[in-house]
Wavefront OBJ file of the C-alpha trace (Angstrom):
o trace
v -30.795 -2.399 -45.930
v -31.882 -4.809 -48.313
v -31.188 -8.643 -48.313
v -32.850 -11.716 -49.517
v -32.534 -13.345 -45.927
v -32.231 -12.151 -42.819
v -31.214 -14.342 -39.468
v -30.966 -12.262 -36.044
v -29.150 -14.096 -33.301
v -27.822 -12.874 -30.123
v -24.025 -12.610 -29.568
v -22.238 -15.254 -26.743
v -21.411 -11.904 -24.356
v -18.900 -14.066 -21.392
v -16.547 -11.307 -20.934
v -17.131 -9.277 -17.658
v -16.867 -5.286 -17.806
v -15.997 -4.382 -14.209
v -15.631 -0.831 -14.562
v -18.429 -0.636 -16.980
v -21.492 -2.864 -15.938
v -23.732 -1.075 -18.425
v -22.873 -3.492 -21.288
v -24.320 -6.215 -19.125
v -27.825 -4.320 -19.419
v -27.420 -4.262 -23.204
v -28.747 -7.281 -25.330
v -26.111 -7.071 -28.655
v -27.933 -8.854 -31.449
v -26.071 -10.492 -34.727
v -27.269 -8.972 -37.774
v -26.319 -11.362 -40.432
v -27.443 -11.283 -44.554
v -25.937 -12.315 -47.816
v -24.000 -8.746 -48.481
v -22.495 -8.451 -44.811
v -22.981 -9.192 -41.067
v -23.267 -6.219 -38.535
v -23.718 -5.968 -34.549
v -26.881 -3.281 -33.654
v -27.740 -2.779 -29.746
v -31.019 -3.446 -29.508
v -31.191 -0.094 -27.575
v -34.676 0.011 -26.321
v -33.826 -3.671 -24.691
v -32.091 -1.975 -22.138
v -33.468 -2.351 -18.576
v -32.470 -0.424 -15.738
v -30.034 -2.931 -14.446
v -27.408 -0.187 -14.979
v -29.136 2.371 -12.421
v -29.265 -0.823 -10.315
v -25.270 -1.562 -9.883
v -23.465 -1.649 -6.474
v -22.488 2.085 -6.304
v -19.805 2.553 -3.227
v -17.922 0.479 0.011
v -18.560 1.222 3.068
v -16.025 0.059 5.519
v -16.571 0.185 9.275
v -13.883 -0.580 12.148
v -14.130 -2.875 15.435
v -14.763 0.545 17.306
v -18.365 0.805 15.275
v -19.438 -2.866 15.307
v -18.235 -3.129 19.710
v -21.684 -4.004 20.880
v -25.260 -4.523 19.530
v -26.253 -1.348 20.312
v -23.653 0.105 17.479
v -24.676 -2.576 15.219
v -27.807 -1.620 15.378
v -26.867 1.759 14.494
v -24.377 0.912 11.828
v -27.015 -0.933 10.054
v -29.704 2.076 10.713
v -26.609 4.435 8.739
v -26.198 1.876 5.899
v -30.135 2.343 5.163
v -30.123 5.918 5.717
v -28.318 6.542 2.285
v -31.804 4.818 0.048
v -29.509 6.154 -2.980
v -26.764 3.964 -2.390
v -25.920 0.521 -3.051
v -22.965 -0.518 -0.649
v -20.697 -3.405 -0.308
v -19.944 -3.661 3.087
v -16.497 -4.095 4.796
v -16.128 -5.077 8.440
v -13.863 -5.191 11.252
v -14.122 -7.824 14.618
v -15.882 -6.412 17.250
v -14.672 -3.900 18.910
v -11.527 -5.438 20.621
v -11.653 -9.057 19.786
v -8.473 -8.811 17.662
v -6.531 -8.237 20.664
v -8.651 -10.477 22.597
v -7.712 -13.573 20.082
v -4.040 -13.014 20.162
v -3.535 -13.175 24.098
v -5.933 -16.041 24.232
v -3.796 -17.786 21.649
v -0.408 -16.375 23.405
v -2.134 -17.858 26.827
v -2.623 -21.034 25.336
v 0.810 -21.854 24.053
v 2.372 -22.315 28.044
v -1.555 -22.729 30.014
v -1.718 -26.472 28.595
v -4.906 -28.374 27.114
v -7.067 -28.770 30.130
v -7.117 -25.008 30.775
v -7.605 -23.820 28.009
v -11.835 -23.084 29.202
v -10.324 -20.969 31.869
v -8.647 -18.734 29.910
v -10.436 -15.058 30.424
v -10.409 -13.637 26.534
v -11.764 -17.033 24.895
v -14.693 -16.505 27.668
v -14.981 -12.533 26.879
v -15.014 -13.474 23.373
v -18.157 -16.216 23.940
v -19.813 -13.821 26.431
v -19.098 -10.929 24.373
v -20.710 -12.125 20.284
v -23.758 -14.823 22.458
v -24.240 -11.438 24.177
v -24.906 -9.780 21.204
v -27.195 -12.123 18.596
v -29.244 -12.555 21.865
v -29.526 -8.676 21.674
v -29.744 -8.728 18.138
v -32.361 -11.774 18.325
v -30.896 -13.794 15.319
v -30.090 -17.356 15.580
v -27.141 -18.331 17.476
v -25.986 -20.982 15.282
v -24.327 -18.737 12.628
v -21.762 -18.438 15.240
v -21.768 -21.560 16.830
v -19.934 -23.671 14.836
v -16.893 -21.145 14.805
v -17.043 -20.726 18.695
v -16.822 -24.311 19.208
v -14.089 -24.550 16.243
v -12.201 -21.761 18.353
v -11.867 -23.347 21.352
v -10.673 -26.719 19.295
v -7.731 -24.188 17.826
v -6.516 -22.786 20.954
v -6.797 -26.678 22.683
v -4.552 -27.581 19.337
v -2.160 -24.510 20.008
v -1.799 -25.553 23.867
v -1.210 -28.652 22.645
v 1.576 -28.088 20.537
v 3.095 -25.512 22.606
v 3.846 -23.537 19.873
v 1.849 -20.701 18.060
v 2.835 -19.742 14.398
v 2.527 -16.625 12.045
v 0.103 -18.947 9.835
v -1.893 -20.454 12.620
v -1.907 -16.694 14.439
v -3.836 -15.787 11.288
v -5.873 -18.452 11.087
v -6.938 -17.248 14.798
v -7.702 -13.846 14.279
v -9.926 -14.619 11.164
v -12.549 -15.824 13.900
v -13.236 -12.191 14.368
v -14.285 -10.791 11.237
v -15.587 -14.271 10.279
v -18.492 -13.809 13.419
v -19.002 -9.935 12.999
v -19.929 -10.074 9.566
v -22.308 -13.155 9.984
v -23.887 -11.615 13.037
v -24.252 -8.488 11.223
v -25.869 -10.271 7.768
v -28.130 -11.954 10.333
v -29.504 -8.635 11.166
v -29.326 -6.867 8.654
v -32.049 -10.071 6.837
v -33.945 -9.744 10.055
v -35.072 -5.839 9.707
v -35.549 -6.818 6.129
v -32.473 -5.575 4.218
v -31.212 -8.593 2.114
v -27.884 -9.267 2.598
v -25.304 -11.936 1.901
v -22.326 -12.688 3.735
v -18.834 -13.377 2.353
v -15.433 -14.485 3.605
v -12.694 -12.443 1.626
v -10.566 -15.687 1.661
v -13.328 -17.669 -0.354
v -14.260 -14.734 -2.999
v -11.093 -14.406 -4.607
v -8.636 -12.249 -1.960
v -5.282 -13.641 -3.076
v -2.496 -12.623 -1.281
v 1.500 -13.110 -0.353
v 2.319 -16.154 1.787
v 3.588 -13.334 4.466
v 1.331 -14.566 7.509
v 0.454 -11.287 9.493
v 1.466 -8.776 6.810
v 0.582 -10.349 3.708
v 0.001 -8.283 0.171
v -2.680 -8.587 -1.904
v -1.911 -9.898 -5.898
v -3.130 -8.616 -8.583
v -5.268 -11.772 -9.236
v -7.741 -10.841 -6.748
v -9.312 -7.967 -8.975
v -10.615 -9.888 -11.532
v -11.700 -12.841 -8.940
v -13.494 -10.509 -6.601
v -14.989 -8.720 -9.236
v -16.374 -11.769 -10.685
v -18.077 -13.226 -7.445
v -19.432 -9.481 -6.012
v -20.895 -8.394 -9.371
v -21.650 -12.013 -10.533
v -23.801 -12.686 -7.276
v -25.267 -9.232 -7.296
v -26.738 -9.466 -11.044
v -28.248 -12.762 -10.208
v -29.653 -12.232 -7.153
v -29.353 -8.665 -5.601
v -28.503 -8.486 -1.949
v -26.224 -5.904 0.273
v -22.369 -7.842 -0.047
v -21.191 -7.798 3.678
v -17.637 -8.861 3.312
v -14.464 -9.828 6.516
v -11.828 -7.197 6.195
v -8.522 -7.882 6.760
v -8.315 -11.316 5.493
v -7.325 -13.169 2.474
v -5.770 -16.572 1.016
v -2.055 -17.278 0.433
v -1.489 -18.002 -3.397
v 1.173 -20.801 -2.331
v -0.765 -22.333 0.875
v -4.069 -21.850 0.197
v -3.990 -20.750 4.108
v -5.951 -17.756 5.813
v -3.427 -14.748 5.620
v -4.260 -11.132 7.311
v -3.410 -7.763 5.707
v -1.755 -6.127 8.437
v -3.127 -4.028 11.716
v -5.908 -1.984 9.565
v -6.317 -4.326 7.021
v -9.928 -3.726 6.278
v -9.261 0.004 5.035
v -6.839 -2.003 1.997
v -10.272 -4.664 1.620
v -12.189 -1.931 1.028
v -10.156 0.046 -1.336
v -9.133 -3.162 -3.425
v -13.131 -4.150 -3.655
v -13.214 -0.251 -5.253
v -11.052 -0.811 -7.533
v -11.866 -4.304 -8.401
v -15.880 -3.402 -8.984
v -15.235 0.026 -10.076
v -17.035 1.998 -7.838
v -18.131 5.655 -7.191
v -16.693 6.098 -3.657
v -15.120 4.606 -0.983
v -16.130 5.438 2.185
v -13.906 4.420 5.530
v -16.010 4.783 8.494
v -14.241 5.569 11.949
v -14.707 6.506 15.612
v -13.456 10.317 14.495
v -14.067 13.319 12.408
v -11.955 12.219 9.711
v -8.294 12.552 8.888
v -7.122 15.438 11.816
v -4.299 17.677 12.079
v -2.632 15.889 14.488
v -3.294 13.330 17.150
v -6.038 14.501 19.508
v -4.885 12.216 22.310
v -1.579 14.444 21.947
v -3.560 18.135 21.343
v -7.332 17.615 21.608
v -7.789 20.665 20.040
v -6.648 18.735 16.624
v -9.350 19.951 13.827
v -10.660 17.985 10.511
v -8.758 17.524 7.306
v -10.935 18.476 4.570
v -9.212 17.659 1.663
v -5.861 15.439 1.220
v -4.457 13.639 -1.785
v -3.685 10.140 -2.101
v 0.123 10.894 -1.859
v -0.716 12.895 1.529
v -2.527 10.384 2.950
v -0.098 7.328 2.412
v 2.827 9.619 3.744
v -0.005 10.592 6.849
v -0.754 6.534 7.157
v 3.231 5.274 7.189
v 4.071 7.514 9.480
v 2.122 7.048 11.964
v -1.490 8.393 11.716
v -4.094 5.711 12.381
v -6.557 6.531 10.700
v -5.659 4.564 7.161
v -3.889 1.414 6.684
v -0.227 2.285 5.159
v -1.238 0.332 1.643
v -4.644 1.235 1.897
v -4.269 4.249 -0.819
v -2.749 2.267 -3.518
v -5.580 0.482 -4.664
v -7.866 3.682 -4.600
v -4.969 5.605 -6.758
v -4.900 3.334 -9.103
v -8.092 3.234 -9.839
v -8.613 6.847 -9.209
v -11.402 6.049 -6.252
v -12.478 8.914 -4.490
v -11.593 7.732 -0.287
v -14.306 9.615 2.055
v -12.920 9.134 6.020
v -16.432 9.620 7.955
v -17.202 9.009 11.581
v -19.782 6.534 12.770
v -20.468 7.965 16.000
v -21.004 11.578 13.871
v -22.146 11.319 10.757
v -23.582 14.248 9.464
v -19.943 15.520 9.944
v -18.456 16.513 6.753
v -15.182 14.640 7.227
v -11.885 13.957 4.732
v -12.007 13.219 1.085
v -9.213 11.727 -0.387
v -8.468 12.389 -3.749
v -6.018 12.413 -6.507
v -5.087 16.116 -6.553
v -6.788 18.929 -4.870
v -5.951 22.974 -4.784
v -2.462 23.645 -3.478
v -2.638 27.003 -4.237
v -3.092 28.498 -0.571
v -2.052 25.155 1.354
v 1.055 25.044 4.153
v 0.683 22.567 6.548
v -2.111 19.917 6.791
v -0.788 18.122 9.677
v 1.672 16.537 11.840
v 2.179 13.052 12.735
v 4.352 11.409 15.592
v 5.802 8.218 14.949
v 7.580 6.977 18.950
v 10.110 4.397 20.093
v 12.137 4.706 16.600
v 15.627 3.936 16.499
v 18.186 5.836 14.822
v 21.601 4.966 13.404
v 24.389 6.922 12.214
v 27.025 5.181 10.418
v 30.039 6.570 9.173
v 32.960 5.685 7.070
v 35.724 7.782 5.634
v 35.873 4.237 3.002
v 32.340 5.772 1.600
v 34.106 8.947 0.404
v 33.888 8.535 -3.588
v 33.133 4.589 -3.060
v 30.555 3.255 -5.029
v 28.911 0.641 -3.602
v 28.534 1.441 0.383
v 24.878 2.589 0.269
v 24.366 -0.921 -1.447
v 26.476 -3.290 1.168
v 24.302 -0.773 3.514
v 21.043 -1.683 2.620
v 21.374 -4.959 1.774
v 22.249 -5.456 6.020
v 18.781 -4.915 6.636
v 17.511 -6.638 3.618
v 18.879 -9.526 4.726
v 17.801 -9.026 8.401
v 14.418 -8.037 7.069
v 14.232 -4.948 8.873
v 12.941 -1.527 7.022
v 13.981 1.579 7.162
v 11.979 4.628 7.066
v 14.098 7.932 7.017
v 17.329 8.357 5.625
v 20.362 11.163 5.219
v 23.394 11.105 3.456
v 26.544 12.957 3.781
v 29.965 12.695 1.922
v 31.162 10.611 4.614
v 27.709 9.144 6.910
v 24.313 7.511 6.997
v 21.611 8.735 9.615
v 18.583 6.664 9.588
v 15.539 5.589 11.417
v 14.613 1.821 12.083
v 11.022 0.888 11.416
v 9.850 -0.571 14.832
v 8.010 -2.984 12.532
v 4.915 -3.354 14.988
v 3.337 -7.066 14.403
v 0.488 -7.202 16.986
v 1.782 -6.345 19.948
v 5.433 -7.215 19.905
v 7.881 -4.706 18.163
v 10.664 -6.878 16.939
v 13.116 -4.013 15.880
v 13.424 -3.197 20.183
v 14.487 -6.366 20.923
v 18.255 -6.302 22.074
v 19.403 -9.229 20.431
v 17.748 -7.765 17.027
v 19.759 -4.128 17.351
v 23.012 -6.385 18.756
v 23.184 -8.072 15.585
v 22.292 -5.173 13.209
v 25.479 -2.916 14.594
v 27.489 -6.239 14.575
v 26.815 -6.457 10.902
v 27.112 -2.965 10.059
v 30.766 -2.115 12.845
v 32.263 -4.419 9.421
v 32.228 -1.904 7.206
v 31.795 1.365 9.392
v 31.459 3.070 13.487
v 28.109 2.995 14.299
v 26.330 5.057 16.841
v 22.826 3.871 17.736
v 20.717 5.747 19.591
v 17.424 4.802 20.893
v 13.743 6.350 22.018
v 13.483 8.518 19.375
v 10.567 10.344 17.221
v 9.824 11.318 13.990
v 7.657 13.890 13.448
v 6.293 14.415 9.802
v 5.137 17.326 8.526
v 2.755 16.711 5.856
v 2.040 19.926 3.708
v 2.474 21.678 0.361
v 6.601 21.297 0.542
v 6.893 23.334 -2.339
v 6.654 25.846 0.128
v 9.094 23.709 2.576
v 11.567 27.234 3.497
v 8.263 29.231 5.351
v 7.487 25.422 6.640
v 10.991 25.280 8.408
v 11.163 28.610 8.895
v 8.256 28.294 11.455
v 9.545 25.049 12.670
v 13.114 26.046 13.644
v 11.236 29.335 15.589
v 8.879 26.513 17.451
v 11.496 24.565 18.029
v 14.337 27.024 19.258
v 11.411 28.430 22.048
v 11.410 24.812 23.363
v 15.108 24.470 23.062
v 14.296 21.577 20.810
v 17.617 20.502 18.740
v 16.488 18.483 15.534
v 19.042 15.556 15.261
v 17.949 14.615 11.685
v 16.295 15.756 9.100
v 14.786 14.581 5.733
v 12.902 15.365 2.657
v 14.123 13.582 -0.212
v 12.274 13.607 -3.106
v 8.671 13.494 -1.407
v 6.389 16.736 -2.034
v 4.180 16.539 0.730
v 6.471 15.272 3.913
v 9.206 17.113 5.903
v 10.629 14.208 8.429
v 12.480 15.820 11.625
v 14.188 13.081 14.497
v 14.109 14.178 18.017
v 13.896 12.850 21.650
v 11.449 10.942 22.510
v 10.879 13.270 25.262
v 10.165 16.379 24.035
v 8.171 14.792 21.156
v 4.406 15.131 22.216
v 5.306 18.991 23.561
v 6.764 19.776 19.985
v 3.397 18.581 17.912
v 1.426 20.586 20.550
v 3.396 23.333 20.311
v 3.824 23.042 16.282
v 0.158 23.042 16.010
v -0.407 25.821 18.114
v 1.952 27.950 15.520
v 0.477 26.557 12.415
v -3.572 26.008 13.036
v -4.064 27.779 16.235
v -2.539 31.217 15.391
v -4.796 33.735 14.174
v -2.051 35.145 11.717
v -2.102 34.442 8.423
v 1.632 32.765 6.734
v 2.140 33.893 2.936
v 4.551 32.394 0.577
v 6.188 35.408 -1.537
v 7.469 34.312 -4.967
v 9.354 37.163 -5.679
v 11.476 37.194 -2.917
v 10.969 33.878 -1.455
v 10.416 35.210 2.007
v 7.576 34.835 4.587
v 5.228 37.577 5.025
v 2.257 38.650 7.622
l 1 2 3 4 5 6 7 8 9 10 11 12 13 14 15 16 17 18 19 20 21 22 23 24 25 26 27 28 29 30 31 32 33 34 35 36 37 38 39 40 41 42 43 44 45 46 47 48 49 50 51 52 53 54 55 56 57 58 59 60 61 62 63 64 65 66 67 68 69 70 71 72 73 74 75 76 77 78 79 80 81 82 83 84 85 86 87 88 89 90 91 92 93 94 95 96 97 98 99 100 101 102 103 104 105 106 107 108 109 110 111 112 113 114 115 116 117 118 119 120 121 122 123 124 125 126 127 128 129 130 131 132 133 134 135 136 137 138 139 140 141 142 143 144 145 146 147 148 149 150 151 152 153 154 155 156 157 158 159 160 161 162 163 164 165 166 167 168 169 170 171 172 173 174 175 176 177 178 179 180 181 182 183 184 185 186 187 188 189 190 191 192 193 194 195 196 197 198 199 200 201 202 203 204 205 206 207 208 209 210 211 212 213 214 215 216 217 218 219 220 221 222 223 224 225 226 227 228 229 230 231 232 233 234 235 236 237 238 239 240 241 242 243 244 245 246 247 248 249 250 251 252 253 254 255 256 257 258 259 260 261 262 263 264 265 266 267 268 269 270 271 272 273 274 275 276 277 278 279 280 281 282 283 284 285 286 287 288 289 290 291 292 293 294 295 296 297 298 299 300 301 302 303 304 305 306 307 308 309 310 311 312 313 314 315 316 317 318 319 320 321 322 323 324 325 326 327 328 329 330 331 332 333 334 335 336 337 338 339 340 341 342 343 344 345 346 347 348 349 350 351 352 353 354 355 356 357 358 359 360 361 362 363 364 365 366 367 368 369 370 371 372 373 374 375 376 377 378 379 380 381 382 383 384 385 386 387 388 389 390 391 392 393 394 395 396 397 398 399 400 401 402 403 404 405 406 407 408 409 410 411 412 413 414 415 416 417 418 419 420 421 422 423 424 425 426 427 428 429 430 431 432 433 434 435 436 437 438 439 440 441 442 443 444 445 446 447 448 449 450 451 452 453 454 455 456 457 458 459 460 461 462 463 464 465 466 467 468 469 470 471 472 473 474 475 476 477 478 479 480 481 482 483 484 485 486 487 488 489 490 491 492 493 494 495 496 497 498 499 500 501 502 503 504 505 506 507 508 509 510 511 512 513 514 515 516 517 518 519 520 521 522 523 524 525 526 527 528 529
């Protein structure tokens, strides 16, 4: 190229690539003559910033973090993988959570001066003093928010009252110690590492206190402090789960029980990253609940549809939102165990071979409460599944499985857990739902029911049922609802309460514990051995 002048300047690069942090390691350079201007990478300026980049989350529960001893080995994990680059995701210790909410409950009727008897605020001192002494870090990093604690719950006897927004505010003191406590050791054995409060890096949620939803704004804000922080001066991110800000108050919100699975998986998508990894007390996603068959085996491989279906209805492994995030940014979601980790465990992805799959496992969801409502009006009405639904909209009560006939609704109530109360069984709640609904319809209710989902390939949903119905007519087992709807993966069946737990045992026993082999027959579309 031939000019008379030549001026070489670098470009003003602001924007920030969060999927793509290679541009950041590239210097762009303005070429710039009399005959025309052009960009050239100077591409032997780049440095190896880009092999450097934060590379996966790993997210541990309360169950891993429950003493210093598991800290210890948490942090011994994190440094066994020299390839990887976490940002790390949290949990309180082990059952603090719980521990916060009956101190605060305690508080509201003990009044002011008793508050320093009550028995979880001193578990919760003894339990995190306890552990930086057996950690040997400095005390003060918790200090302050022990002392702040004990101010809250004097404020909340005070008042006599405790609300959703100052319960959240409560139960941030857990994940607000752990991680602290955890950076602290984590410097002290000589892995650099930088706390953060999700509230204060960008986490911007609903104003729903207890079950708040994370906004979109939080991507772009997390990414921005996380990457930001790590370019300038590299150091392992430990981050609170469960936790964010409300975009109206500006006030601690929490994501819902098992909010630090939806943390992690919105950091993934926000930075980017390779892998998400969700570290738990078990072998990974299981084919049923082992405290219900303890011969329950490992999931392999689900998809992200599976796994939100396996979450909602009742599995605890995820958070219910948790996949969302991780879909949309088409995040791989690895479920490992802490206690096991050379186990293989679940990967989560966006599609996986369906080719010889049936069932990949049940899930029991108790205490549900099921309506049927019936109207002879609905037949060729428009409008009744709206005047319906929009009973428990305005009630604020979800529903979670439905069936229609020309003349009836069935459905199942959501007991809408929030910490330890369930709303939906209170009597007055149930009184005034069938008070609503007896104005447009008969309604039978009918309590201490169960759903139990089967999540599966329900393209081949006939040999599912087929087996089913067979379990289920040995046990003399009548199914008083049933539902599939539009889902692919979940078969929904309502039954006592009762015979629940023997039906998954005895459901798992046909499916994984027989040693014959089920095949779908296209031709025919029977079942074969």
């Amino acid at each position: 190229m031939h000019c008379q002048s030549l001026r070489v300047r670098p470009l003003n690069y602001n924007s920030v690539a969060t999927s793509s942090v290679l541009s950041r390691s590239r210097r762009v350079l303005k070429v710039s003559c009399e005959a025309a201007s052009v960009d050239v990478l100077e591409m032997n300026k780049i440095d190896n910033q880009a092999e450097k980049q934060l590379t996966c989350v790993m997210k541990f529960g309360g169950s891993s973090l429950a003493s210093a001893e598991r800290m210890k080995e948490v942090a011994e994990l994190i440094l066994s993988f020299p390839n990887e680059r976490p940002v790390i995701v949290l949990s309180a210790m082990g059952k603090t959570t719980n521990k916060l909410l009956l101190a605060g409950e305690k508080a509201v009727s003990c009044g002011v001066t008793n508050v320093d008897s009550i028995e979880e605020l001193s578990f919760i001192k003894e339990l995190h003093l306890r552990t930086v002494k057996e950690l040997e870090v400095d005390k003060s990093i918790i200090a302050n928010h022990l002392e702040e604690l004990e101010q809250l719950l004097k404020g909340i006897a005070m008042m006599k009252e405790l609300t959703p927004r100052t319960r959240d505010y409560l139960v941030s003191f857990g994940e607000c110690m752990s991680t602290r406590i955890f950076a602290a050791y984590m410097n002290k054995i000589g892995a650099k590492a930088r706390q953060y409060d999700a509230f204060k890096i960008g986490f911007v949620t609903t104003d729903d206190f207890t079950n708040a939803d994370i906004l979109e704004a939080t991507y772009p804000a997390v990414a921005q402090s996380l990457h930001g922080d790590w370019i300038s001066d590299p150091a392992i991110p430990i981050v609170t789960g469960f936790l964010g800000k409300g975009w109206r108050s500006c006030a601690i919100t929490t994501l819902g029980r098992g909010g630090s699975d939806l943390t992690a998986t919105t950091i993934g998508k926000a930075l980017g990253l390779r892998e998400i990894q969700v570290w738990k007390d078990v072998d990974g996603v299981l084919t049923c609940d082992p405290n219900i068959y303890p011969r329950a085996e490992p999931v392999p491989y689900l998809t992200f549809d599976e796994a939100a279906e396996l979450a909602y209805f009742g599995a605890q492994v995820l958070h219910p939102q948790s996949m969302r995030p991780a879909r949309e940014g088409d995040i791989p979601v690895r479920v490992k165990n802490s206690y096991n980790p050379n186990a293989p465990g679940t990967l989560i992805t966006r599609a996986r071979d369906m080719s010889k799959a049936v069932l990949t496992s049940i899930v029991l969801k108790r205490n549900v409460t099921m309506l049927d409502i019936v109207s002879t009006r609905m037949l060729g009405q428009f409008g009744f599944l709206a005047k319906v639904f929009s009973i428990f909209e305005d009630l604020g009560i979800s529903v979670d499985v439905v069936a229609t006939s020309e003349v009836s609704i069935s459905l199942t109530l959501d007991p809408s857990k929030l910490w330890s109360r369930e709303l939906i069984q209170q009597a007055s709640e149930l009184d005034h739902v069938v008070e609503e609904l007896e104005k447009i319809a008969i309604v039978n209710l009918l309590q201490h029911r169960s759903i139990i989902s089967l999540i599966g390939n329900v393209q081949r949903s006939s040999l599912i049922l087929e087996k089913v119905f067979n379990v289920l007519r040995t046990n003399g087992v009548n199914v008083q609802m049933i539902s599939q709807g539009a889902s692919k993966v979940n078969i929904s069946l309502i039954v006592n309460d009762d015979e629940a737990e023997q039906c998954v045992r005895s459901l798992h026993s046909s499916f994984f514990d027989s040693e014959v082999e089920w095949e779908y027959v296209p031709d025919n579309g029977s079942a074969s051995t």
